[in-house]
C-alpha positions in Angstrom: 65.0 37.5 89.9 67.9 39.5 91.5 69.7 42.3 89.0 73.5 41.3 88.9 75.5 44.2 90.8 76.8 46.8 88.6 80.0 48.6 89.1 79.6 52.2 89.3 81.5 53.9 86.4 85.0 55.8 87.4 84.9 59.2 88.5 87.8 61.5 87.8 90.3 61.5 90.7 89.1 64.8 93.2 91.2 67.5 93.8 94.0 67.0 97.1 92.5 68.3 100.4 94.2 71.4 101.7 97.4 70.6 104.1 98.4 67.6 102.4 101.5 67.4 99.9 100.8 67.6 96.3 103.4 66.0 94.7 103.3 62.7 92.2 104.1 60.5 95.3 100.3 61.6 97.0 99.3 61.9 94.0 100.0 59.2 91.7 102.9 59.2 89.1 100.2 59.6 86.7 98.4 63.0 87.9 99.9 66.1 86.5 102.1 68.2 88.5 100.4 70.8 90.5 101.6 74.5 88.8 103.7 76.2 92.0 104.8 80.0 92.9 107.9 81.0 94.9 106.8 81.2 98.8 108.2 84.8 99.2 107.0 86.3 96.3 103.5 85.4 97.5 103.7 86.1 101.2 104.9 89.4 99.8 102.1 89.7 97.3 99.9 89.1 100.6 101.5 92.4 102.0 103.9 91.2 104.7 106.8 92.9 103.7 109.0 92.7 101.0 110.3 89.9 98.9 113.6 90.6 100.7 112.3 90.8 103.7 110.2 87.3 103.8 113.8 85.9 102.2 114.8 86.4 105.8 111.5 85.9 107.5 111.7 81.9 105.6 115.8 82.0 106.7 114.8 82.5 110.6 112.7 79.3 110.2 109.0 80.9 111.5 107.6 80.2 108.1 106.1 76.4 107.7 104.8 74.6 104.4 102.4 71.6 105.9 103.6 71.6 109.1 107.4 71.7 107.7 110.1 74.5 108.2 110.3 76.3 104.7 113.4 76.9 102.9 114.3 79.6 100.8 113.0 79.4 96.7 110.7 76.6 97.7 107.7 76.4 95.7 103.9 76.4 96.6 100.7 75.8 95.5 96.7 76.3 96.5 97.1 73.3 98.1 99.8 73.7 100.7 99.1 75.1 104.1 101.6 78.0 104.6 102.0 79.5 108.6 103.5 82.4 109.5 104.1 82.0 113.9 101.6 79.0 113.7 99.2 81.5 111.9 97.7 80.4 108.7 98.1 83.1 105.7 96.2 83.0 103.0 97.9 82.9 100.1 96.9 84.2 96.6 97.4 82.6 93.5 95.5 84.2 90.6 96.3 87.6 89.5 93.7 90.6 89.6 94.1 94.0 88.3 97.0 96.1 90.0 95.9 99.1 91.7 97.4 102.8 90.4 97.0 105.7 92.4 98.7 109.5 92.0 99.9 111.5 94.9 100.5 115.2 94.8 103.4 115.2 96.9 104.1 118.4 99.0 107.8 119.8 99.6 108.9 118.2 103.5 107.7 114.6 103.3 110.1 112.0 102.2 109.3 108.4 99.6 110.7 105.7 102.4 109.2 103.0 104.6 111.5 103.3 107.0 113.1 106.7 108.4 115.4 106.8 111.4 114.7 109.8 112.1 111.2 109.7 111.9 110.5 112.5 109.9 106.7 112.7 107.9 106.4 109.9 105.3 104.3 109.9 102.1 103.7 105.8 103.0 101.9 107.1 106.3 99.0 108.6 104.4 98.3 106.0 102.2 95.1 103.9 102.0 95.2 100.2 104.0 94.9 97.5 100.8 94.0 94.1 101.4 96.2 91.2 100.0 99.0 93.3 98.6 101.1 96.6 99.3 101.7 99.8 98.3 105.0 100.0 95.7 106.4 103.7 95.0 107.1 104.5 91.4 110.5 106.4 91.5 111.5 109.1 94.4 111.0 112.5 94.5 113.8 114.1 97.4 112.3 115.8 100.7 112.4 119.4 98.8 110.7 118.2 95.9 107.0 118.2 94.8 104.7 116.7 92.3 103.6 113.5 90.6 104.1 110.5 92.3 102.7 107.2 91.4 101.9 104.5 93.6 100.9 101.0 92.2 100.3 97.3 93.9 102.1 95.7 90.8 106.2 95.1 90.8 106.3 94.5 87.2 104.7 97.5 86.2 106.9 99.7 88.8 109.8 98.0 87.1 108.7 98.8 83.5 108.8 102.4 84.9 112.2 103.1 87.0 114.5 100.3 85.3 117.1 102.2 82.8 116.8 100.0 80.0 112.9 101.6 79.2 114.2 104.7 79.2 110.7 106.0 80.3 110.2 110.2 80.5 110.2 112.4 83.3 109.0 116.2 82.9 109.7 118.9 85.7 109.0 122.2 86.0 112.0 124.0 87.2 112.2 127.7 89.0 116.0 128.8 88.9 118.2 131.4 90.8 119.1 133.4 86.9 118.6 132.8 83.4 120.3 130.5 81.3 121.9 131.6 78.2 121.8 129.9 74.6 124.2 128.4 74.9 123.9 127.0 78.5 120.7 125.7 77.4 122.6 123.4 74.4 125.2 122.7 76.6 122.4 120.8 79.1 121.0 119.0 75.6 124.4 118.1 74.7 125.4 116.6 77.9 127.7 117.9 81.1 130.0 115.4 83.0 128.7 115.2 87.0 130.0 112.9 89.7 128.6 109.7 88.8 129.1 110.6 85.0 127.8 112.5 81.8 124.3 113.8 82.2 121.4 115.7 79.8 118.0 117.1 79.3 115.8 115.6 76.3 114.4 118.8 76.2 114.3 122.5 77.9 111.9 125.1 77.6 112.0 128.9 78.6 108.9 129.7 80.4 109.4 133.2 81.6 109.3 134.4 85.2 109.7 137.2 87.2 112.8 139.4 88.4 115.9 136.9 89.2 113.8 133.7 89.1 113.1 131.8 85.6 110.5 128.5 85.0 111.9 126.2 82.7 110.5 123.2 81.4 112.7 120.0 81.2 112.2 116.4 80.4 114.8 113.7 80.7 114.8 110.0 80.9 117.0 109.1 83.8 116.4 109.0 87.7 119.6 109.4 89.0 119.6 111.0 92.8 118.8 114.5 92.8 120.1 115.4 89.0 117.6 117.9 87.9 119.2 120.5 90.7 122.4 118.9 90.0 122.4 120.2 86.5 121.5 123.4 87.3 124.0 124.0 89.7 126.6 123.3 87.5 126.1 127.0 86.0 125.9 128.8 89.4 122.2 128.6 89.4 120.6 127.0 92.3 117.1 125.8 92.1 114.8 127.2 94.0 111.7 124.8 93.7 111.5 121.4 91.5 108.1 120.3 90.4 107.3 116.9 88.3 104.3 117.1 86.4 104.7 114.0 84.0 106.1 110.5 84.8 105.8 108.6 81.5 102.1 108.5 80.1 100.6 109.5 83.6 100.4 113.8 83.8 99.6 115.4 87.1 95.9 116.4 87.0 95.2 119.7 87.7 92.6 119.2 89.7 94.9 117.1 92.3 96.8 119.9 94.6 98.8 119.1 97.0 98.4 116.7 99.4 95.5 115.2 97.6 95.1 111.6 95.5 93.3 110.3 93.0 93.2 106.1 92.1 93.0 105.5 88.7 90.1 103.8 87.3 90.5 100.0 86.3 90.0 101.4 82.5 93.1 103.8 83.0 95.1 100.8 84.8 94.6 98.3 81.5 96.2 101.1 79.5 99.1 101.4 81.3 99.2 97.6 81.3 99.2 97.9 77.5 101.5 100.7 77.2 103.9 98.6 79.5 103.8 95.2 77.4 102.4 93.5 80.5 99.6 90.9 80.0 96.4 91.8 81.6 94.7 89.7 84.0 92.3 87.4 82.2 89.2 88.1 85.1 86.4 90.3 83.7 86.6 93.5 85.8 84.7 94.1 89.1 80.8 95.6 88.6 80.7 98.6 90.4 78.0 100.7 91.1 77.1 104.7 90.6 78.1 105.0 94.0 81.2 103.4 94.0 82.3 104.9 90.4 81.9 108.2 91.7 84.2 107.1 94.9 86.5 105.8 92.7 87.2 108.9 90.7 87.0 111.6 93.4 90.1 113.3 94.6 90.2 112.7 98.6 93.1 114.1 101.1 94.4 111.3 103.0 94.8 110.9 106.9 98.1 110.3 108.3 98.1 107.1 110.1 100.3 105.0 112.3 102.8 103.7 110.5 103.0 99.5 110.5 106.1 97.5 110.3 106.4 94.4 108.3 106.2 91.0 110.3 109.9 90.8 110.0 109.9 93.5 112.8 107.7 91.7 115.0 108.6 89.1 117.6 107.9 85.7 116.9 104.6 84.6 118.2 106.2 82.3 120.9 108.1 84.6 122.1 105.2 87.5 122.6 102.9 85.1 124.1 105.6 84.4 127.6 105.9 86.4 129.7 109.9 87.2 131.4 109.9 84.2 133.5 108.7 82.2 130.8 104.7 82.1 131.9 101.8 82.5 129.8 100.1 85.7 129.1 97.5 84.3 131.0 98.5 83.6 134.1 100.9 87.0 134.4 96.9 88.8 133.2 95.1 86.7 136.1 97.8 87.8 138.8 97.9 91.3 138.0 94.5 91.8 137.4 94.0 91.0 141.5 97.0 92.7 142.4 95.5 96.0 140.3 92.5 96.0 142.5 91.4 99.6 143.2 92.7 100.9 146.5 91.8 104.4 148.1 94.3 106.9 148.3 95.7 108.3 152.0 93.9 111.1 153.2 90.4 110.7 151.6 87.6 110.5 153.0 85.5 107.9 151.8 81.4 109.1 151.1 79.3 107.5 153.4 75.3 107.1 153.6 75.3 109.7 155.9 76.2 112.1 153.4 73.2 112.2 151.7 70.0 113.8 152.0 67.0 113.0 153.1 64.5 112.3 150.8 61.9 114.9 150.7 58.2 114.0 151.4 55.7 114.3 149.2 52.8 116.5 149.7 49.1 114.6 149.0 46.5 117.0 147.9 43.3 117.3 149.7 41.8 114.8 147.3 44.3 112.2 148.5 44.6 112.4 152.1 42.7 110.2 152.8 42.9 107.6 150.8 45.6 104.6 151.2 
């Protein structure tokens, strides 16, 4: 007797295939919507450039979202295929542990991307990431040395520089003179600059030699260059500027200058915690003895060549012609017959007649006579 045919139970539906749209219409009006991230706050999270920077990069119209142009504050998820020039980027969605690392910066190298003048940068000598970029926590000017913080994580570089945190900064300050009493509680009390009143937290004698006088300071502002500013409002001109503490991060003194040190994922949670930010929920990475001790060693970076963002790059079309419009190929194949070698005028060309004979070789009495 035949078994009746038995309908196979329903499976839940399976997850969209990559490229296609996930929205209720492929979907079904009954599948929940697909949780999305703004496209140029991940293509910046990849390490393109910056979120202003991809703004424009979308505005151009060389970004695509499934084969369509992109627009600016459109949303995507794992599911869309975003190209950048026709070249897929992978995007990432979940967030891992930001990166921290702590430059002693020496006096002569300036905190920009981007320099006209093309002066030695302290983004030139620092370590290639994957998947993100380097952010600088505050700016220290050209003549200025110490602390500075570098971290993959916008949110955390904003708890740090934004006003409203109010976050400390300590310098150790060598001065032309010596301030008197009551200088000193003048600079706690506040003196009007250009762009408005300004004060220390907190200033400390710390003794010197002859004319020159170390002072400890701390205040909670970053304004451009206020530190010397302050100073020079009594006559007294200073003559080096050192910041040793940027809110709960010190200046190790085991990191001289021109050296770095990355903090260790431990050291990162509790800055994460100091910060109010929530951690990542991923358990951290394993690492081995080997790699601990990596982690934790103070190394001197390498200056190396400095890399645009794609923004500064022609679009991939464009590269690929050549002037009259042709392929890279083709101009390749006609130049690389045209660049055959030829012999310069005048030069004699070695011939086999310029060798030597080859000498013969002498048989030994045992030999002679053999073939």
């Amino acid at each position: 007797m035949v078994r009746p045919f038995k309908k196979q139970p329903k499976t839940n539906q399976a997850a969209p295939r990559l490229g296609r749209s996930t929205n209720k219409a492929a979907l079904g009006s009954n599948a929940p919507a697909t949780p999305t991230q703004r496209l140029h706050k991940l293509l910046a999270m990849v390490g393109l450039g910056s979120r202003r920077d991809m703004e424009k990069l979308i505005e151009s119209g060389r970004v695509t979202v499934n084969g369509e142009v992109a627009i600016v504050g459109v949303g995507v998820s794992q599911y869309d295929v975003v190209r950048v020039d026709r070249r897929q980027v992978r995007l990432s969605f979940q967030a891992a542990l930001p990166q921290v690392l702590i430059y002693h910066k020496p006096e002569g190298e300036i905190v920009s991307a981007n320099d006209p003048e093309g002066r030695v940068s302290v983004f030139d000598k620092l370590p290639r990431i994957k998947d993100s970029k380097w952010i600088a926590i505050g700016r220290l000017d050209i003549n200025t040395s110490g602390l500075l913080v570098f971290t993959t994580s916008g949110e955390l570089a904003n708890h740090f520089m934004h006003p409203r945190y109010e976050v400390e900064r300590e310098y150790a300050v060598r001065v032309f003179g010596e301030l008197s009493e009551g200088q000193m509680l003048q600079l706690l009390q506040g003196i009007e600059l250009e762009d408005g009143p300004a004060a220390f937290d907190l200033i400390t004698p710390q003794g010197g030699e002859g004319a020159n006088h170390w002072y400890q300071v701390v205040l909670r502002e970053g304004r451009n260059r206020e530190v010397r500013r302050l100073f020079e409002a009594f006559q007294m001109p200073v003559s080096r500027l050192m910041r040793v503490r940027f809110g709960p991060i010190n200046l190790p003194p085991r990191v001289k200058r021109g050296q770095m040190l990355k903090l260790e994922p431990k050291e990162v949670l509790g800055l994460l915690e100091w910060a109010g930010l929530e951690a990542p929920k991923a358990p951290l990475p394993q690492l081995n003895q080997r790699e601990k001790d990596k982690a934790t060693t103070v190394f001197t970076p390498k200056q190396r060549k400095r890399r645009g963002t794609v923004l500064n790059n022609p679009p991939r079309d464009a590269a690929d012609k050549g002037e009259h419009g042709q392929n890279r190929g083709s101009t390749h194949k006609k130049t690389s017959v045209s660049s055959k070698r030829k012999p310069a005028k005048n030069r004699r060309i070695r011939q086999t007649s310029d060798l030597a004979a080859p000498k013969m070789q002498k048989k030994s009495d045992r030999n002679r006579n053999r073939g």
